[in-house]
Each structure stands twice: as structure tokens, then as C-alpha cells.
C-alpha positions in Angstrom: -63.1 128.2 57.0 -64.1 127.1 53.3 -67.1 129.0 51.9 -70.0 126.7 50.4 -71.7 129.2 48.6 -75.5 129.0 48.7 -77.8 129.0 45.0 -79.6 132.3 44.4 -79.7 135.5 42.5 -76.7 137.0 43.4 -77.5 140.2 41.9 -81.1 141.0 42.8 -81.0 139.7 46.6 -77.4 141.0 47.2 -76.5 143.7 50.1 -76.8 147.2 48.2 -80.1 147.5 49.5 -81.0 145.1 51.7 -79.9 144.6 55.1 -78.6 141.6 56.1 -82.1 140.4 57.7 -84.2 141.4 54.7 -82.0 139.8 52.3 -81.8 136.6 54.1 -86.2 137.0 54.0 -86.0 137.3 50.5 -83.8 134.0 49.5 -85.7 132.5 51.6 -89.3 133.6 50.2 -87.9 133.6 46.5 -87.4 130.1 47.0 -91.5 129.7 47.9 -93.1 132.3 46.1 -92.4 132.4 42.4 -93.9 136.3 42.3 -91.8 137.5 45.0 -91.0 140.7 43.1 -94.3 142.3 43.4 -93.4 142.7 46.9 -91.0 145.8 45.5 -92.9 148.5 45.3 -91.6 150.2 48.2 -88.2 150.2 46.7 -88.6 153.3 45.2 -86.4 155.2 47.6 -85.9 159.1 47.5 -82.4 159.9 47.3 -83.1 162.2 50.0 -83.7 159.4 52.2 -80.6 157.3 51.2 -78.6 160.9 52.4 -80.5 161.4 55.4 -79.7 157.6 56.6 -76.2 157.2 55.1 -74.9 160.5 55.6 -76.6 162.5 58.1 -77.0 160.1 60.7 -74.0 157.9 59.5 -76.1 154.2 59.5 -74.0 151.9 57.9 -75.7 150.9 54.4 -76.1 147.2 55.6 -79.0 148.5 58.0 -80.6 150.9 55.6 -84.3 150.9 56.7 -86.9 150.8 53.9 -90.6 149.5 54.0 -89.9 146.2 51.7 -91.2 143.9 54.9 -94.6 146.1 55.3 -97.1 143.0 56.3 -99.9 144.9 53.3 -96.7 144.6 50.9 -95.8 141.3 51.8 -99.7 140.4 51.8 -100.3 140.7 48.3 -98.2 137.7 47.5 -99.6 135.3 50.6 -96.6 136.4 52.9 -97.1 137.1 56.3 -93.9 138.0 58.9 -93.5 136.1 62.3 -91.4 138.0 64.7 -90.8 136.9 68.6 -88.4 138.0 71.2 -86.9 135.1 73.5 -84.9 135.8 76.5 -82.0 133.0 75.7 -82.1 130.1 73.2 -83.3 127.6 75.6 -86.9 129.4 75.9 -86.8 129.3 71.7 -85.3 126.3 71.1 -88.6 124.3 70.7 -90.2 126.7 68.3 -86.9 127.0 66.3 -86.7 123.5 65.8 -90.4 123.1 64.7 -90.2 126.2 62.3 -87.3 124.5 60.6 -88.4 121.2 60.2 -92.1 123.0 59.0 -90.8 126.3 57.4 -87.4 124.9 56.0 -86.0 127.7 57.8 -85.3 130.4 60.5 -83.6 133.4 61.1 -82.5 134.8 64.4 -81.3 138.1 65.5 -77.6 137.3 66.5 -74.0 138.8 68.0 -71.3 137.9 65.3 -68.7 138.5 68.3 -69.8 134.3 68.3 -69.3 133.3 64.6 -66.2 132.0 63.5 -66.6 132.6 59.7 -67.3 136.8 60.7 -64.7 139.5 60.1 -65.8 140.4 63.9 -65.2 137.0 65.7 -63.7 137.6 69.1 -63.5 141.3 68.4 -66.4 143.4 67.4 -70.3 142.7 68.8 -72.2 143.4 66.2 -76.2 142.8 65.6 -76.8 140.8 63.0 -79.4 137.8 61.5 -77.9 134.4 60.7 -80.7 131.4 58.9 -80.8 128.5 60.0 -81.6 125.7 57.8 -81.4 122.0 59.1 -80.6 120.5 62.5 -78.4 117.1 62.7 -76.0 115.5 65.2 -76.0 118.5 67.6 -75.0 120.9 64.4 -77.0 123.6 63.1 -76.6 124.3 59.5 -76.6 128.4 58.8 -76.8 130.6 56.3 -74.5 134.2 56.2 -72.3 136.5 54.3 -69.2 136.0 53.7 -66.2 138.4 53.7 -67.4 139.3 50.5 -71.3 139.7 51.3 -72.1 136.4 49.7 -74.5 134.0 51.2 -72.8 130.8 52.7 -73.5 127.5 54.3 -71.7 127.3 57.4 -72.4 124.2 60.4 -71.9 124.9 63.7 -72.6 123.0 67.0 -75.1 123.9 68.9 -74.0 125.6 71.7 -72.0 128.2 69.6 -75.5 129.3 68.4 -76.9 129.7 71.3 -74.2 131.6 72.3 -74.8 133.8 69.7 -78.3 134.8 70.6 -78.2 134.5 73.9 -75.4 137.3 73.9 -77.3 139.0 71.5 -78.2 143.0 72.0 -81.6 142.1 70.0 -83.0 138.4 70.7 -85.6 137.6 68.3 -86.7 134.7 66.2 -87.8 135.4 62.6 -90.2 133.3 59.5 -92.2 134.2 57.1 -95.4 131.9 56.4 -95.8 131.8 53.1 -99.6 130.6 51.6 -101.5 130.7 48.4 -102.6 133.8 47.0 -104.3 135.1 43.7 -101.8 135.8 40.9 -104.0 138.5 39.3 -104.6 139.8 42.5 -101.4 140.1 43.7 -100.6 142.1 40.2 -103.6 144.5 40.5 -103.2 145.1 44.4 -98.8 145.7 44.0 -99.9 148.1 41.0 -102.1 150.2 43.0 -99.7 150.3 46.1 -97.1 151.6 44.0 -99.1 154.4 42.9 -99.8 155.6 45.4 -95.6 155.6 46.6 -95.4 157.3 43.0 -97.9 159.7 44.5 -95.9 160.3 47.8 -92.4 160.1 46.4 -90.5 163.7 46.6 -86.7 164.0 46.2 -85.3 167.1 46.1 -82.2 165.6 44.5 -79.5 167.0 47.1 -77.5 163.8 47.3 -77.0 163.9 43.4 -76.9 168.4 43.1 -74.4 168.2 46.6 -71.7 165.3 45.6 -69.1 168.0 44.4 -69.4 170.1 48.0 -69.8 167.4 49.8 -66.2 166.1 48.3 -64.8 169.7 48.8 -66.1 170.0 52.6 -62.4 170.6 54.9 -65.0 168.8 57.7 -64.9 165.6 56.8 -61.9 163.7 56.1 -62.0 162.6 51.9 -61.2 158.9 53.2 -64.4 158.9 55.0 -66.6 161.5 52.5 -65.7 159.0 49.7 -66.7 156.1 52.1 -69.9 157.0 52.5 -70.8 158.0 49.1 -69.3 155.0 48.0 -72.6 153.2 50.9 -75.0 155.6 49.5 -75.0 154.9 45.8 -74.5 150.9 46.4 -78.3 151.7 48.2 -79.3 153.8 45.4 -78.1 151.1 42.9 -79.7 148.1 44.8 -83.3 150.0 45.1 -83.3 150.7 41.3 -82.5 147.0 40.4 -85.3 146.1 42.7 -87.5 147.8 41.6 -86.4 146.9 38.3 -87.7 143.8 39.2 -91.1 144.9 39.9 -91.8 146.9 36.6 -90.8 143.8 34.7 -93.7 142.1 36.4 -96.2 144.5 35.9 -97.8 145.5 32.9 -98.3 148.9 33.5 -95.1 149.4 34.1 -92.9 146.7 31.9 -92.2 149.3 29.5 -90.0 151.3 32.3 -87.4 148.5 32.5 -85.2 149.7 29.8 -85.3 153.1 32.0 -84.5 151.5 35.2 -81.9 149.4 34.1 -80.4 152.4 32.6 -80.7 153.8 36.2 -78.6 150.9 37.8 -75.8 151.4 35.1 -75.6 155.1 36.1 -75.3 154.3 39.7 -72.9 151.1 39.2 -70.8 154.1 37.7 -70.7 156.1 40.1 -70.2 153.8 42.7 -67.1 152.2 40.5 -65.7 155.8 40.4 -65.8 155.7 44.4 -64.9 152.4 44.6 -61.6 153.2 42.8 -61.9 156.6 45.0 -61.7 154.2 47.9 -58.6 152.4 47.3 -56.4 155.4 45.9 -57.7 158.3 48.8 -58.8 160.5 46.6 -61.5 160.5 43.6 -62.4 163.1 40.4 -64.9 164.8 41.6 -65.8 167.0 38.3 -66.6 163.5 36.8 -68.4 162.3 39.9 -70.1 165.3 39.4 -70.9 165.0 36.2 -72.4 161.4 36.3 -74.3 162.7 38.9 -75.7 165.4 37.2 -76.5 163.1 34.2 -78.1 160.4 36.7 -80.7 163.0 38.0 -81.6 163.7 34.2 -82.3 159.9 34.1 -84.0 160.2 37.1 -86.6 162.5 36.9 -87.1 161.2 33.2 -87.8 157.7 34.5 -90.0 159.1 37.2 -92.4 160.5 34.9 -92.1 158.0 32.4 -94.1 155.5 35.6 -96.2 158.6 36.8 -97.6 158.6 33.2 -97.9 154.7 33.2 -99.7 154.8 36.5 -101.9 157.7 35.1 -100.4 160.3 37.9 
């Protein structure tokens, strides 16, 4: 099946960060509401967190859980989330059909066991969120990754859809109303909010101190160590280019950029290093290390660069 890639920014709304449903939210919504990226203050993740969901508990980094779609956050810039639950297709079919032709779009909660285009088709169930776009001839027209976590256009009839969400572990039907709202406003209000994660945010910096033992550990076979801290700095990566994003928009903050894009070099690094790591079993750890070491200098440097500019 030909991929017909779909126009958007590639790099900011890609999967390091976002899961597949809030990624798929955010094309959407980038397309309607030019300030978008004020909605990122909760990217500032702890890397604390990003251990605790990739590593401890083993959540695949595709379903990392952050507070990006917080109805306040979303607020600010005139977004507001709709989110109902439908037995099978046929009780939603009426309201998905109305959203699309009103909203543009949709985006269901899905099993990609359904989806031709899927790594998983016929093998793996798997929750997941697929958009749909336009309805014509008994075809819906989608959006979804690709193999290689791009978003694609991709038609399919009808009844393979429903199929989809009616097999579905989690049925629900997703859009996000977007509606005016008060530039100024929007910047004020996304400023304060992110003071106040500035006030809240505590890392103690394990994930970045604890790369070289967790490398060394006999517990866990290297293959799968290097796995997952290959997931946890694509997450750590993706938040810091988020909320990249946000500091360019703000005053306050603009002069951080420079200091956040340095951050998403320093984890593109890294996660090079384990991507390499990935391929070849094995990965050097004193340099892991080292980066590391050198990305928690950056780090805490950056952090109190924006506690200063939010007068913390």
C-alpha cells in the first residue's frame, strides 16, 4: 500500500512525545489555530517521570501520558475536547458523519488488528486512534502513521472501519471544537500556567545520573536496556522541542530558545548513540554516560534560566 503522505510539521508534531491520539489532535488543531503552541506548557516533563513511565512500568513511548490535552490548557487558545464512548459504529455513525462534514475531521479510538496499512494487520490487536477526514462512495478517507511514524492518507471502505472500532478494546469518538479566543489573552494566561509547572517541576535527575548502571544491570537483557533508553530520550527529546515551541511564543520566555534547542541537540545525541546501540546489540556507555552528564548541566542551567524569566 503506497503512502500519501499528509502536509504538516514533521518535526514538532512527530511521535517522540506525543501519542498517537495527541499527535493526530494537534495536526488537526495546528491546522485551525495559528497559536497552537501556547497550549505547551505542560511539556515540561521531569525526567523522573519519562523513567517512571518508560522504564519502571515499561509503557511503550507511543502512549506516554502527559497533561498537553488539559481542557484549562487547551482553553486558553479557544479549544475545547469532545470525547464519547459508542458501543459499535452504527450507534456513532450519525455523529461521525456530521463532525466531519462540520469539524473537517474525527478521530476514533481503534484496533489496528483491522488496518491493512499497520505493522499489526491480522496479527497484533492493538489500541490505537485513526482520523477520519472525508466520506465518499462508501470510502472513508483516514489519517495514520506509517511504518515509519509518518502521517498518511489512507481510504478504506466502510465496513473495514467499522470493523475497526467496533472490535476496539476502547470505543470512543474524538473532536476538538475549536472557537475564537483573545490573542493577548491566550499569551498572558499560557505564561502564568507555566509558572506555576516551573513552580511544581522536581527532577531528581535519576534517568540522566543512572544510564551507566542501568546499562551494567546483569537483570535486564542489553537488547532490551538499550531499547528502552533508546523510548525514553526520543520522549525527552520531543518534550524539549515542544516546549521549545512555547518559549518562542512567549515573551518572557523567547530568550530561552537558544537554551532549549540546545536541549533537543543533547538528547537527539543521545538517542543517536542508542539508536546505533540498537542495531549493533551493544552501545558505549562511558560516552552515553558522559552526554548524559553534560545534558543534566544543560538542564538545570536552562531551568533556571526560565525560573528567573518567570520571576521564580
Amino acid at each position: 500500500m503506497k503512502d500519501d503522505v499528509y502536509g504538516y510539521d514533521q518535526q514538532l508534531y512527530d511521535r517522540s512525545f506525543l501519542n498517537c491520539y495527541q499527535r493526530q489532535a494537534m495536526v488537526m488543531l495546528a491546522e485551525r489555530v495559528p497559536d497552537l503552541p501556547l497550549a505547551f506548557s505542560p511539556c515540561l516533563v521531569a525526567g523522573d517521570d519519562i523513567a517512571d513511565q518508560v522504564i519502571r512500568i515499561g509503557r511503550p513511548k507511543y502512549d506516554f501520558q502527559s497533561a498537553l490535552l488539559d481542557p484549562d490548557n487547551l482553553a486558553r487558545v479557544g479549544v475545547a475536547r469532545q470525547y464519547l464512548p459508542f458501543d459499535t459504529y452504527a450507534q456513532a455513525r450519525d455523529l461521525i458523519a456530521d463532525t466531519v462534514r462540520r469539524a473537517g475531521y474525527v478521530i476514533l479510538f481503534v484496533d489496528v488488528y483491522y488496518l491493512p496499512h499497520t505493522p499489526e494487520y491480522r496479527t497484533d490487536h492493538v489500541v490505537h486512534t485513526i482520523t477520519l477526514t472525508s466520506y465518499a462512495d462508501g470510502n472513508w478517507s483516514i489519517l495514520d502513521d506509517n511504518r515509519a511514524s509518518v502521517l498518511c492518507r489512507y481510504a478504506y471502505p466502510e465496513d473495514v472501519i467499522a470493523a475497526a472500532y467496533d472490535n476496539g478494546k476502547l470505543r470512543h469518538v474524538s473532536w476538538f471544537p475549536a472557537g475564537p479566543y483573545d490573542v493577548q489573552a491566550a499569551v498572558t494566561g499560557s505564561a502564568a500556567a507555566f509558572t506555576e509547572v516551573l513552580r511544581a517541576h522536581d527532577d531528581t535527575y535519576a534517568l540522566l545520573d543512572g544510564v551507566a548502571d542501568l546499562l551494567a544491570t546483569p537483570w535486564i537483557a542489553p537488547a532490551r536496556t538499550i531499547a528502552l533508553l533508546y523510548d525514553a530520550f526520543s520522549v525527552y527529546e520531543g518534550s524539549r522541542a515542544c516546549l521549545r515551541a512555547f518559549a518562542a511564543r512567549q515573551p518572557a520566555y523567547a530568550d530561552a530558545e537558544p537554551a532549549l534547542a540546545d536541549l533537543v541537540g543533547r538528547c537527539r545525541d543521545i538517542r543517536n548513540q542508542l539508536m546505533i546501540g540498537k542495531a549493533l546489540g551493544q552501545v558505549d556507555a562511558v560516552r552515553v554516560a558522559a552526554a548524559c552528564a553534560d545534558l543534566r548541566a544543560a538542564e538545570e542551567g536552562t531551568l533556571k534560566l526560565l525560573r528567573e524569566r518567570g520571576g521564580i
